[in-house]
C-alpha positions as a printed Julia matrix, in Angstrom:
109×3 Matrix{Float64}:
 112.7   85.5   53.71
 115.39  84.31  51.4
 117.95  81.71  53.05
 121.9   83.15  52.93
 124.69  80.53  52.45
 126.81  80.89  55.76
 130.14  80.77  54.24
 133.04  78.3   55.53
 136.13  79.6   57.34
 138.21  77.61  55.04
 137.2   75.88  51.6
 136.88  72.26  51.32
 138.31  70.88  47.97
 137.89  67.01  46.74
 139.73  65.23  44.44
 137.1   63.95  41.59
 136.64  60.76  41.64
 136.23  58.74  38.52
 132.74  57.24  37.56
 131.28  54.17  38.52
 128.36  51.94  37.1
 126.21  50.4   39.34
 124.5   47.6   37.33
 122.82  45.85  40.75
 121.45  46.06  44.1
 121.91  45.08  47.31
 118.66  44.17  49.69
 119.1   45.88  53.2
 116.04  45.38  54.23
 112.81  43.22  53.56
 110.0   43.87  56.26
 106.9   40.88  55.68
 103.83  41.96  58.01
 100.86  39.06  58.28
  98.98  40.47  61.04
  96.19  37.99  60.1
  95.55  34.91  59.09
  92.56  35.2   57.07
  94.76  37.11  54.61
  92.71  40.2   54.91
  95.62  42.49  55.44
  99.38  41.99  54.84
 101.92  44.54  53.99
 106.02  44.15  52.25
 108.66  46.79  52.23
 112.1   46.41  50.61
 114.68  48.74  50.82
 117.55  48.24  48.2
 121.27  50.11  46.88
 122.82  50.32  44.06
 125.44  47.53  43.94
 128.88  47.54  41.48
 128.55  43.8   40.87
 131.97  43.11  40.43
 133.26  44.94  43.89
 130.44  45.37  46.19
 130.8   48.78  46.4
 127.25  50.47  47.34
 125.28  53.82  46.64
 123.81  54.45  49.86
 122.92  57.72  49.13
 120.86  56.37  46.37
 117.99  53.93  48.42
 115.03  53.09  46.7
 112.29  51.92  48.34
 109.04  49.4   47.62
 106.18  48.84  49.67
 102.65  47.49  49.22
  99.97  47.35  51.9
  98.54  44.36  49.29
 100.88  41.64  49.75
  98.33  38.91  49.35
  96.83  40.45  46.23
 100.73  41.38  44.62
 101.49  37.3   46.06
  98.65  36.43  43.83
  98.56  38.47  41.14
 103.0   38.38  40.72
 104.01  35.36  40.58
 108.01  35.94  41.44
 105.9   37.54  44.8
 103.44  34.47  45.07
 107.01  32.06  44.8
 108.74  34.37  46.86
 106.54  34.49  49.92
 105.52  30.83  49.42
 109.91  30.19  49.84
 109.72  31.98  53.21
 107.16  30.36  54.91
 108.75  27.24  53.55
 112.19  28.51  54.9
 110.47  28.83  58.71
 110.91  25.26  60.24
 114.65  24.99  58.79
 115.7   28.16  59.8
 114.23  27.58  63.39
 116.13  24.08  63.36
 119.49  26.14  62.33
 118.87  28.46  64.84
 118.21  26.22  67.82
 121.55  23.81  66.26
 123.78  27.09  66.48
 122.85  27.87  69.93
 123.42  24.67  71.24
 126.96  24.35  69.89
 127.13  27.76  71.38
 126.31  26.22  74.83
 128.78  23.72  74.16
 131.74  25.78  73.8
């Protein structure tokens, strides 16, 4: 059975809007998963937007989307992914210190 358009009880014009480049992207998300530590299994997914460097401005009806259920293989196989990771875990103890520093000038206040 063929779908009908159901039409609208009044039109809905836009003004055109002028065209854009979007020459970057903007992470939203980025989703590690170790669930071991023998390294036997390990996921990433990274969700990213266009970006118009110069304003900000975002496509978010234009998300693109990476995952891998590999991570240790694309960690040592990609080296950006190897460096990557490798920054994160490094990042762990400082961010926990910056953390626990923020919430005790919290208490403070």
């Amino acid at each position: 059975m063929p779908l009908t358009p159901i039409p609208l009880k009044e039109q809905i014009e836009t003004q055109p809007v002028e065209a854009k480049t979007f020459d970057s992207m903007w992470i939203k998300t980025i989703h590690v998963n170790t669930p071991s530590p023998d390294m036997s299994a390990g996921s990433i997914y990274i969700e990213y937007v266009p970006m118009v460097a110069g304003t900000g401005e975002t496509l978010e009806t234009a998300p693109v989307q990476l995952h891998t259920a590999s991570l240790w293989l694309a960690a040592g196989t990609v080296p950006e992914v190897g460096i990557a990771l490798g920054a994160l875990l490094a990042a762990i103890r400082p961010l926990e210190n910056f953390i626990e520093e923020q919430n005790a000038s919290n208490n403070t206040d």
